[in-house]
Each structure stands twice: as C-alpha cells, then as structure tokens.
C-alpha positions in Angstrom: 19.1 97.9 -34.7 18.8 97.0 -38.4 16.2 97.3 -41.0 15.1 93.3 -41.3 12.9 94.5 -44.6 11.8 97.6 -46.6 8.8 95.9 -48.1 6.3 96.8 -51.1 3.1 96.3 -51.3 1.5 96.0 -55.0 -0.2 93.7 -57.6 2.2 92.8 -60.1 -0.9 90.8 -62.3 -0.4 87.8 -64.6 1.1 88.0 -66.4 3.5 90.2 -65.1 2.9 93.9 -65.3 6.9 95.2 -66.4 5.7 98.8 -65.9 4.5 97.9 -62.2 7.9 95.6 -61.5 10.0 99.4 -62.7 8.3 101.5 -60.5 8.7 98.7 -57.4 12.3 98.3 -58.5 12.8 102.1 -58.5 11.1 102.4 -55.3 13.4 99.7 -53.5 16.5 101.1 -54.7 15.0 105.0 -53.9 14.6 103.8 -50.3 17.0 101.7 -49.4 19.8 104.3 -50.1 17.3 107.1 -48.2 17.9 104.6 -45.4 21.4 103.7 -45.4 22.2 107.2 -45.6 20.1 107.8 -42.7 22.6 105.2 -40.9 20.6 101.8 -41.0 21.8 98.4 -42.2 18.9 97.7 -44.7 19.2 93.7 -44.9 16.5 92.5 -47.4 14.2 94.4 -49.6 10.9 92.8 -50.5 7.9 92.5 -52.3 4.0 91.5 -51.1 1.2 90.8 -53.3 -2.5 90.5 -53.1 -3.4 86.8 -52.5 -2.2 85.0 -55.6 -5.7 83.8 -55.3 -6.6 87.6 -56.3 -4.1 87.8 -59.1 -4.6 84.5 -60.7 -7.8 83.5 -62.6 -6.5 79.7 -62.8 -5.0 78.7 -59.8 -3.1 75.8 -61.6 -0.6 79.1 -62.8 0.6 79.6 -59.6 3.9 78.0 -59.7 4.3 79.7 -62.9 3.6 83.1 -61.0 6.1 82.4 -58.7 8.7 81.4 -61.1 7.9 84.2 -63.5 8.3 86.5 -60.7 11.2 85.0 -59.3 13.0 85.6 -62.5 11.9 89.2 -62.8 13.5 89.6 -59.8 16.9 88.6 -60.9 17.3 92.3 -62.0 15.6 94.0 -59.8 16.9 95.2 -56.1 14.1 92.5 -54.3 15.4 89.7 -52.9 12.3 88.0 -51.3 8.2 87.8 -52.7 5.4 86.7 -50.7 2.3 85.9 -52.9 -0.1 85.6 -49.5 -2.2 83.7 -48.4 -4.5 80.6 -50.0 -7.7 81.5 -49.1 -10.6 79.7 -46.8 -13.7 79.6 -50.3 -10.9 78.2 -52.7 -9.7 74.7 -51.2 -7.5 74.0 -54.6 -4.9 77.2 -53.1 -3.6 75.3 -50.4 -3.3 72.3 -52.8 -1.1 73.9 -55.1 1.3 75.6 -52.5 3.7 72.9 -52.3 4.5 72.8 -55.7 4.6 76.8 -56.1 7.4 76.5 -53.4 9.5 74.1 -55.4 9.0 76.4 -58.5 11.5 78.9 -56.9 14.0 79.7 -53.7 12.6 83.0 -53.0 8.8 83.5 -53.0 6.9 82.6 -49.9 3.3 81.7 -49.6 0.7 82.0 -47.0 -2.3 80.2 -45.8 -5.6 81.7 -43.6 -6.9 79.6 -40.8 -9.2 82.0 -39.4 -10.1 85.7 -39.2 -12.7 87.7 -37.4 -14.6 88.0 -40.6 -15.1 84.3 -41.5 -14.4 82.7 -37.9 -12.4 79.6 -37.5 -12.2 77.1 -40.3 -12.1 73.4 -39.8 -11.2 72.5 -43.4 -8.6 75.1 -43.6 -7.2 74.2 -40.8 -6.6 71.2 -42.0 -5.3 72.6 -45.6 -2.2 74.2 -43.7 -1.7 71.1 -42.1 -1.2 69.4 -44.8 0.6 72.1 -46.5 3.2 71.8 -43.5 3.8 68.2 -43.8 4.0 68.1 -47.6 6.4 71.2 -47.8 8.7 68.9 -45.0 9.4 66.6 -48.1 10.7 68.9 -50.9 13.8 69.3 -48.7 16.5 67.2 -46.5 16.4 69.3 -43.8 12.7 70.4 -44.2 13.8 73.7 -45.2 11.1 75.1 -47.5 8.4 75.2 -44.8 10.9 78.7 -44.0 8.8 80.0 -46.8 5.1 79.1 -45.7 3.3 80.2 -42.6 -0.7 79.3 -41.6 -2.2 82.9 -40.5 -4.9 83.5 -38.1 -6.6 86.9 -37.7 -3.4 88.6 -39.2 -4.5 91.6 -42.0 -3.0 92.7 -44.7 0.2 95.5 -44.8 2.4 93.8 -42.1 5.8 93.9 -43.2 7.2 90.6 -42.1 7.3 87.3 -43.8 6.3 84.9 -44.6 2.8 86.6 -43.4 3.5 89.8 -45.8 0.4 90.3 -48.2 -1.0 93.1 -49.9 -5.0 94.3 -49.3 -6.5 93.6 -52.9 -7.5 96.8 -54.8 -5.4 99.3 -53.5 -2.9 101.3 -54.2 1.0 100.3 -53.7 2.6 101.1 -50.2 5.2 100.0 -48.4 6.0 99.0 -44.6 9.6 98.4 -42.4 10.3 95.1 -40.5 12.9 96.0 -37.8 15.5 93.7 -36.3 15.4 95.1 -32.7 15.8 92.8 -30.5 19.4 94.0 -29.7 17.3 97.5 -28.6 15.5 95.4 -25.4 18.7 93.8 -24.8 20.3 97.2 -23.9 17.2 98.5 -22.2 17.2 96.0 -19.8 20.9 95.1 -18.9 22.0 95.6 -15.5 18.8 97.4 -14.8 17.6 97.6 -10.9 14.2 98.1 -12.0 11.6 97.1 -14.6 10.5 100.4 -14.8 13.7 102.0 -15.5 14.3 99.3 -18.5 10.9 100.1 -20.0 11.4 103.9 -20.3 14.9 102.9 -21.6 13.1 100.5 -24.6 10.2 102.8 -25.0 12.6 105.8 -25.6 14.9 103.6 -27.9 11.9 102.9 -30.2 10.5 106.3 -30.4 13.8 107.5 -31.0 14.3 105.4 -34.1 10.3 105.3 -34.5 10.8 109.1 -35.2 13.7 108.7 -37.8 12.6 105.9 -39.6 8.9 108.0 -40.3 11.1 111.0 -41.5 12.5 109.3 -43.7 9.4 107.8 -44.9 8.1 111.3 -45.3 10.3 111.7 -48.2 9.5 109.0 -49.9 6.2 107.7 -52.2 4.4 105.7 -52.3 1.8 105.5 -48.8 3.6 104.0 -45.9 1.9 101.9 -43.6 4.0 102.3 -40.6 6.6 100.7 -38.7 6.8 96.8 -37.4 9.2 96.4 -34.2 8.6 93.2 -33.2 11.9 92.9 -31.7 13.2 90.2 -34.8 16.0 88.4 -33.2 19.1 86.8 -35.1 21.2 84.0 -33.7 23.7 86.0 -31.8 23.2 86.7 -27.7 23.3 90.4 -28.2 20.3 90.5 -30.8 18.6 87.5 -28.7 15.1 87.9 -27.2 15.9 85.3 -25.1 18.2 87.2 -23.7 16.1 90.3 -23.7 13.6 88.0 -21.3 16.8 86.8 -18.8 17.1 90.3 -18.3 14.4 90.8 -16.4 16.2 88.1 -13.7 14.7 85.5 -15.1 17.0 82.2 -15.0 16.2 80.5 -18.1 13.2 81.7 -20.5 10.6 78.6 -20.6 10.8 79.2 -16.6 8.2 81.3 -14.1 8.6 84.6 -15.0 8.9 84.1 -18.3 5.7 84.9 -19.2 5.5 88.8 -17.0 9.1 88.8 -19.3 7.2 88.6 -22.7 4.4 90.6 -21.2 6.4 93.7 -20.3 8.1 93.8 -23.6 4.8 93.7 -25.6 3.7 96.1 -23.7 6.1 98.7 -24.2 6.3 98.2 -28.1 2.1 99.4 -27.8 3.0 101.9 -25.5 5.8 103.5 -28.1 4.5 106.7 -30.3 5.4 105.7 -33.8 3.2 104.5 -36.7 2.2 100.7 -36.4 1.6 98.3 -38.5 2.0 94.7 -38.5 2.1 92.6 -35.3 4.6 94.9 -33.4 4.2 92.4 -30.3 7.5 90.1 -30.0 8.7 87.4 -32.0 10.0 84.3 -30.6 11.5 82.5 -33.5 12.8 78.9 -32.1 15.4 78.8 -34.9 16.9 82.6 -35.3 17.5 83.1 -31.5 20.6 81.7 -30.4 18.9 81.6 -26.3 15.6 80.6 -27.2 17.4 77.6 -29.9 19.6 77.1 -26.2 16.5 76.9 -24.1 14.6 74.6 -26.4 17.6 72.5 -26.8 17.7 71.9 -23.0 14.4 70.9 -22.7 13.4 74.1 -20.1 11.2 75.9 -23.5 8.5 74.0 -24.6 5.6 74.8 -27.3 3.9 75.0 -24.8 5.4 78.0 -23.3 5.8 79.8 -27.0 1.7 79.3 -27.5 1.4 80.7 -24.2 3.4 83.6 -24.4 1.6 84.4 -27.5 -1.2 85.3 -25.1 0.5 88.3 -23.9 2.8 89.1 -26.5 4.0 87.5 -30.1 3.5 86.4 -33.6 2.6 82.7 -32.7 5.0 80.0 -33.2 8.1 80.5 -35.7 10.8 78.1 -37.0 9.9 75.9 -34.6 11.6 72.4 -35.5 9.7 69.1 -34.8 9.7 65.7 -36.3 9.8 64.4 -39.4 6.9 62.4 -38.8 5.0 64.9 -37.5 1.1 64.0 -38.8 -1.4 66.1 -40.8 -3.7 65.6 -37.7 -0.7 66.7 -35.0 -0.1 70.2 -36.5 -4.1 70.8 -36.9 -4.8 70.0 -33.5 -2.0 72.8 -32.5 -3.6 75.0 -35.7 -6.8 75.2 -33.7 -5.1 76.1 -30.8 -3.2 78.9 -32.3 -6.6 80.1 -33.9 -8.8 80.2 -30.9 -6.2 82.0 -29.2 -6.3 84.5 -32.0 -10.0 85.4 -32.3 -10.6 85.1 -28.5 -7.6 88.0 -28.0 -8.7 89.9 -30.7 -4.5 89.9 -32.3 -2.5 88.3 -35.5 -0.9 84.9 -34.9 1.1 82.6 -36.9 2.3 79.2 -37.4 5.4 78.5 -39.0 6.2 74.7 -37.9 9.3 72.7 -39.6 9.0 68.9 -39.8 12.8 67.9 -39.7 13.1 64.8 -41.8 14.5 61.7 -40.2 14.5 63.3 -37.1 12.8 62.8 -33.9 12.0 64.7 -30.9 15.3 65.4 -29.1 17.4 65.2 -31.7 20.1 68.2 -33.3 19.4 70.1 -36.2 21.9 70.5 -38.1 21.2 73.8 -40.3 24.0 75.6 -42.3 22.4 78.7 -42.5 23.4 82.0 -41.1 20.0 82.7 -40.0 19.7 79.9 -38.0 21.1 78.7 -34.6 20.8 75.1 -33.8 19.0 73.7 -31.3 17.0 70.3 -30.4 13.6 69.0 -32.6 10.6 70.1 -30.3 8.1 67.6 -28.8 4.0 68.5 -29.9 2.1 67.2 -27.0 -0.8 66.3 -29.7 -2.9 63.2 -31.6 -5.7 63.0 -33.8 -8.5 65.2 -32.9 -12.2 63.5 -32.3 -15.5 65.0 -33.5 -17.2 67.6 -33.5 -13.6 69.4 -33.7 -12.6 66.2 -36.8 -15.5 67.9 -38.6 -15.7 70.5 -41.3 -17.5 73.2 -39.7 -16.6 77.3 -39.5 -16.6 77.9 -35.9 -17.2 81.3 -34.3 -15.7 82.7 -31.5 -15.6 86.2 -30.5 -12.8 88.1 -28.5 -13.3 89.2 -24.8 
C-alpha cells in the first residue's frame, strides 16, 4: 500500500497569496517526511482549492490562475492543483475550462452535474459534455480530459483527483488518497471463504487506518480523514480487477462481478478509521492493468462500470472512447451517472477520454506509466429527446 496523495486544502486568492503558498509548502514537506518515516511511499503531494469560481471575481482570469499557480508551484513540494469545480448558476465556468487546461500541465478542474442541494441540472449536464469533447482536441491522444472530471453529489474534502476541492470559507486541512488496491488483492488470494477475505481486508485497513491517523495526530493543520478507495495502478498485484477474480470470479464484466464490487465496498464502510472522500472502490478503465485486459476483450462494458457504481465506486474513470464521441453521447451517459447519484444518496464521477482518430475497438496507445492499454470503449447512446433535451433542474430524492 502507498500513499497515492497527501492533499491540502486552502484558498490561495488571486492573486496569489505567497504567505498562504509558504505555509502549504511547509506543510507538504512537514508531512510527507512524517510519512515516509512512518514507512509509506508518499507518491504525489497536492493542492485543492475552493471552486475557482469562489476565488476569482472575473472568470475570464482563470487560465491565468492556473498558470500563476502552476508556476508557484515550480518551488514548492506540490506536484498537482485542482481548482474544483465550475459551478451550476455560472454557465461561463464550464466555458472557460478548456482553455484553463491548456494554460498548464498540472492543474485539474472540475465540473458539478448535480447535488442533493440543487438536484439534477440539464444545462450543466450538458456544460461537462461539452467540456469532455472540447478538452479531447487540445491533445493527440485526448490526454487532458486526465485533468477534468463532471461530479455528481460528490462534497468538498475528498482527497482524490481530479474531484479534489476545498469547502469555501474555511480553514486549510488536509486529507490522504491511498493506493490500496494491492491490500484486497492479498486479502482475498487463495481464500476458501468470503468471509475469511473480508476480516483479512477489514484488518489490513484498520491496521494502516490506525497508523496513518497517528501520524496525522502530529501534524496541523485539521485532517479530514482517510480515502481507501482501493486506487489501482497498472500492475496485476495492485489491480482491482484482480482483487474482483478473487472472489472466483472468471473474468470481471462477468456474473458475479457485481456481489465482487459489492463485498469490497462493503468492507472499506465497515473499516474503523476516519473517512472522507468516496472510500467505495475505484475502477479506473486506464490504471488497472485487468480491468484495461477485460475491456480490451470485449467481456467489461460501461455498462458494467455504471452498474457496479451502484454498489460500490467513484463512477466511471479513464475510460477511453472515440474520438467522435458527441456532446449529446456523453450527456445522455452524464444523466445516467447523476440519477444514480442522488437516487443512492453517494459521490459519482465522470472522467470519459475521447481518443482522437480512434474508434470503438481500437488500441490505445498511451506512453504513460500510469496507464495500461487497453481497447476504445463502445457508449451504447444517441441524442436525447425532450423533456430530458430541455433545460430544466430535475429533482430526485434518494431511497
């Protein structure tokens, strides 16, 4: 297990704030040495603002906020920023996120879709669409839509990116991300029962859980609490695809998936440590060597990712589909995602990559460590009629 991200949360305002950027730097550097002397692999530290919305009073600054910050970060010990999400009242924030991206090559950005204050909103919806298939352009391979995600229902003080914002007006904190995916791996293997493999996981994480939060103890400012949502990376031994086949079944994106996904959300909940975040599971298409070898066969569909997001999940991440993908395609699946979000009452995501000049079915052909290859995904999805082509705020409460 490895420490994905030791993340701070603050407002660095605009302009930038130099007193606010020391004490973040000092806090990184303070922390991730605690850590690594505690025996953990830190592999990113990070910073998460308010939405840039929040920070900025004209919104035409923002790609000058990301760049300005993305310079200030040259000396400090951050390698990633998320300035959150555009927000639902101020249509010109989506509008300007494409060009915010191209500003830098570390600062991600957010978009809301829905949230159990506001309810489910057509035209934003459609914002993150088109956010999605704009982004696909500013690269070859479609690579900066790795630094955008739509959100829906997901608050403020998770440590994971790109959803990673800060609540407005309140005082810095920080939060871990955790790559543990390696942890269900061992829990599982050779196992005769699920039983036995869940006491193994739920022991793992409390074990850590406890560690990590001593650590914590130590250190200022607030913490917010732990995020194990089992992060895989492209090797079989830190794969939640694996994790899943554990359990006996053949291929993940088969029967029995789904009780898989279950079980393993299940048992993050059930673990006594501090949450925060989505600690559920992550199923990232593109940083799981099984599930990139699943989808590349054809046996894992988005399909199956959206509906093991009903028991378990962050939604759908780095999930690779065609260039060509329409603004219309991706908000018919944004609805989905969204529904699925206020009806179950939990944070979901949508981080989709359009792959230029490809089409379903064919490689991706990523150099990036992070990444395993796979196949460009099929979306099972056209134009939507009315009422759901309108611009309406729909309301849907959970169960």
């Amino acid at each position: 297990m490895k420490i994905r991200s030791i993340t701070y949360f603050f407002n660095p305002g605009f302009p930038l704030n130099e007193a606010k950027l020391r004490a973040a730097d000092d806090f990184l550097r303070a922390a991730k040495s605690a850590y690594q002397d505690a025996g953990y692999e830190v592999q990113t530290t990070r910073l998460a603002t308010p939405s840039f919305t929040r920070i900025l009073s004209d919104l035409d600054e923002t790609p000058s906020l990301a760049f300005q910050l993305a310079s200030a970060m040259e000396t400090m010990d951050a390698e990633y920023a998320s300035l959150g999400p555009a927000l639902p009242e101020l249509p010109r924030s989506y509008q300007i996120i494409p060009e915010a991206i191209s500003a830098s090559e570390n600062i991600f950005f957010s978009g809301e879709m829905a949230s159990a204050k506001r309810g489910i909103s057509l035209p934003a919806i459609k914002s993150c669409a088109d956010v999605i298939v704009r982004a696909a352009k500013l690269d070859p391979k479609g690579f900066a839509n790795l630094r955008f995600t739509a959100l829906a229902n997901v608050p403020a003080g998770g440590p994971f990116f790109p959803a990673a914002y800060h609540e407005a007006d309140t005082p810095p904190a920080f939060a871990l991300a955790l790559e543990a995916a390696d942890l269900a791996v061992d829990a599982f293997d050779g196992k005769n029962t699920v039983e036995e493999g869940r006491k193994k996981l739920i022991k793992s994480l409390e074990s850590h859980g406890k560690k990590l939060t001593e650590v914590a103890k130590r250190l200022k400012p607030r913490f917010l609490g732990l995020d194990f949502s089992l992060a895989p990376f492209p090797d079989d031994a830190i794969s939640l695809g694996a994790a899943m086949e554990g359990f006996g079944v053949p291929k993940v994106g088969m029967h029995g998936s789904l009780a898989a996904a279950a079980i393993l959300a299940e048992s993050i909940q059930k673990a006594d440590f501090l949450h925060t975040g989505f600690n559920g599971m992550m199923m990232p298409v593109l940083e799981d060597s099984i599930l990139a070898k699943r989808a590349a066969e054809g046996t894992l569909l988005v399909k199956d990712l959206l509906l093991y997001s009903a028991v378990c999940g962050t939604g759908l991440d780095t999930v690779p589909v065609a260039g060509d993908v329409t603004r219309e395609q991706v908000a018919a699946l944004l609805l989905d995602i969204s529904a699925l979000a206020l009806r179950l009452a939990k944070p979901l995501t949508a981080r989709l990559m359009p792959i230029p000049g490809k089409q379903a079915g064919d490689k991706t052909d990523f150099d990036f460590a992070f990444f395993a290859n796979s196949k460009v995904m099929g979306l099972e999805a056209a134009d939507l009629r009315h009422p759901f082509a309108g611009e309406e705020i729909i309301r849907i409460k959970s169960r």
